[in-house]
Each structure stands twice: as structure tokens, then as C-alpha cells.
BAMARVEX-93326 format. One line per 3 residues: number of its first residue (from 1); their letters; for each residue x, y, z of C-alpha. Coordinates in steps of 0.1 Angstrom, whole numbers, plus 2048, in hexadecimal, padded with zeros to 3 digits. Layout:
NUM> A> X,Y,Z ~ ...
This chain:
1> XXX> 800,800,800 ~ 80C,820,7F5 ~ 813,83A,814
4> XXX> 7FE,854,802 ~ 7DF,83D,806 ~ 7E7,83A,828
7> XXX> 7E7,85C,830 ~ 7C7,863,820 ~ 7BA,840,831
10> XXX> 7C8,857,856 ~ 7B5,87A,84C ~ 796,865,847
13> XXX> 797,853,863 ~ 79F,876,876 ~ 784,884,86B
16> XXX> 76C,867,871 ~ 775,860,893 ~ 769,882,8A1
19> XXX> 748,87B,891 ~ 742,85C,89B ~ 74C,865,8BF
22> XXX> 72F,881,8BD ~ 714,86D,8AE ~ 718,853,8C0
25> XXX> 716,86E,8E5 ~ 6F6,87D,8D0 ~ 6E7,860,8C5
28> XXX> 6E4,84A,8E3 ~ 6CB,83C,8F0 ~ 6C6,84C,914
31> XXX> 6D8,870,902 ~ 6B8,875,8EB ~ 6A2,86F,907
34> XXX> 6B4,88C,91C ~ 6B6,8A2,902 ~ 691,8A1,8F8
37> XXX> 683,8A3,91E ~ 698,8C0,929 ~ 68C,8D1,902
40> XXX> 674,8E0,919 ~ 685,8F8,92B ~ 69E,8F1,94D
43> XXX> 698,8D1,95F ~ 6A2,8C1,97F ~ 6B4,8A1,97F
46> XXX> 694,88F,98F ~ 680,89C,972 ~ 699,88C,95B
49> XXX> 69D,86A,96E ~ 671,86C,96B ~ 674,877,947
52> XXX> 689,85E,93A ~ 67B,83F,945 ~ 691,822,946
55> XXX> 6B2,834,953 ~ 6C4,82D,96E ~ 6D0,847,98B
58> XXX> 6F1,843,981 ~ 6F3,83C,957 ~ 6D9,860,95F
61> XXX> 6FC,873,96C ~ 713,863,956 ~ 6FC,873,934
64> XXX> 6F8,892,945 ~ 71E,894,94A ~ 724,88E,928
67> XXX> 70C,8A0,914 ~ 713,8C0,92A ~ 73A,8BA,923
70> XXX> 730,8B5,8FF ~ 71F,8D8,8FF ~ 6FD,8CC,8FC
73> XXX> 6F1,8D7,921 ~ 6FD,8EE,937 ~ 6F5,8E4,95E
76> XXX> 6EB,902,975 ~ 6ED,8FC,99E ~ 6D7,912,9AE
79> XXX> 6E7,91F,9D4 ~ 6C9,910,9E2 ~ 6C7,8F5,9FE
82> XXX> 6C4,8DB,9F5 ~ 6D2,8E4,9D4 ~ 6C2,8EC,9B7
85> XXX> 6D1,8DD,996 ~ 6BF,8DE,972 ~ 6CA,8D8,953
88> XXX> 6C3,8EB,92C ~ 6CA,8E6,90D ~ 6E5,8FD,8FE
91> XXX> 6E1,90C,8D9 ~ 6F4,8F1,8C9 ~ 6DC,8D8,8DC
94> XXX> 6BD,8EB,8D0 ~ 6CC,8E9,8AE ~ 6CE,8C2,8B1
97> XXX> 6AE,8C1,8C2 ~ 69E,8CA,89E ~ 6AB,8B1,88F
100> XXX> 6A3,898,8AB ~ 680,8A0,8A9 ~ 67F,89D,882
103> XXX> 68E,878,888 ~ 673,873,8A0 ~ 65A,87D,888
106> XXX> 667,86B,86F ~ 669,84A,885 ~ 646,850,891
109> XXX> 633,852,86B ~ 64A,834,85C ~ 646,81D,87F
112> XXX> 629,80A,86C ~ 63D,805,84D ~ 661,7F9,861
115> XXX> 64A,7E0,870 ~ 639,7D5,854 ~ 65C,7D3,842
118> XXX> 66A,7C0,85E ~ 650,7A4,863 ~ 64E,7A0,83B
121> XXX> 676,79C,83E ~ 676,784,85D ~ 65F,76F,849
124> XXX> 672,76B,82A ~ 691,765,83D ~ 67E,749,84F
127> XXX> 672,738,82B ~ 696,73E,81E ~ 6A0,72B,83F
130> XXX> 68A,710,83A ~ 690,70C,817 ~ 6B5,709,81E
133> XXX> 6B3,6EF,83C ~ 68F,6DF,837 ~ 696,6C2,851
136> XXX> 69A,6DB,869 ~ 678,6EE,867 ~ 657,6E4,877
């Protein structure tokens, strides 16, 4: 292999990398969740650990940690007692937000279809199957 094609193989992997890094932090399961309840305005930890149902105490923190050091929230404390903490979106976020709720639609009017696309797949992977290894189908 030529070392020219190696350095272009490098830039493209250097440029990939940060990418992937961020849509996989933005893409995440328990990330889109947080993002879309605190859309709202500020919110409390409690009202994220409600809002995102499923998420544990700790996997809560850990998303909140690095979505804010991602620039995507910024955490206020309130000099309260106890203390107050709520989290917001930043711009960016609000930016990404859009396009999150775009996906969503999207998701929402095609479910029906992915569905219907998925059990007509299943089943012609199971005749394919059969086909292929008749004494082992009922």
C-alpha cells in the first residue's frame, strides 16, 4: 500500500472519529430522552429521573454529565437549602432538538409501515429457512 493512501485512509479516519464520538453522545438511547423532557424549559433532576422512565439514579447523572460537558445542557444550582439544581438546553441543543423531533415524527407516521416491513421479512426468512433445511421445520 502506497503511503499516500495511507495518509488519506488517517484524515478520514480523523475526521470520522469525532463524529462518531458525537452521534453516538446524541443519539443514545437515555440522551434523547433527556434532551426532549428538559425541551420544556429548566427541570429538576427528579423531574428528569420521572420523565425518562426506565433510567436508573445513576446512568441519570452519568448522561447529565456528559451532555452538559458536551454543550448540550448547562446545570444551574440554585443557593437554596436543600439545593436547587435544574438543567436547559443550550442553543446548540435546541438546534438538535429540531431535528430530534422531525425524527420523531418521522418514526411516529412510518411505525405502521416498519412493522408491516418487518413481519413480511421475518416471514420470508422463515420460508427461505425451511426451504433450505426442511427436516428441521415443523
Amino acid at each position: 500500500m502506497s503511503r499516500s493512501h495511507t495518509d488519506v485512509s488517517e484524515e478520514v479516519t480523523d475526521a470520522a472519529c469525532p463524529l462518531v464520538e458525537v452521534i453516538d453522545h446524541v443519539a443514545g438511547k437515555w440522551s434523547i430522552s433527556i434532551l426532549v423532557a428538559a425541551a420544556r424549559g429548566p427541570i429538576r433532576f427528579t423531574e428528569l429521573e420521572r420523565a425518562v422512565e426506565g433510567i436508573s439514579r445513576r446512568m441519570l447523572t452519568l448522561n447529565l454529565r456528559r451532555l452538559e460537558r458536551d454543550g448540550l445542557l448547562t446545570r444551574t444550582v440554585h443557593p437554596t437549602v436543600p439545593p436547587k439544581v435544574e438543567y436547559s438546553l443550550t442553543p446548540m441543543a435546541r438546534e438538535l432538538y429540531a431535528y430530534l423531533t422531525g425524527l420523531v415524527e418521522w418514526a411516529e407516521r412510518h411505525r405502521g409501515a416498519i412493522a408491516q416491513a418487518r413481519t413480511s421479512y421475518d416471514a420470508t426468512a422463515a420460508a427461505t429457512q425451511a426451504d433450505r433445511h426442511p427436516r428441521f421445520s415443523t
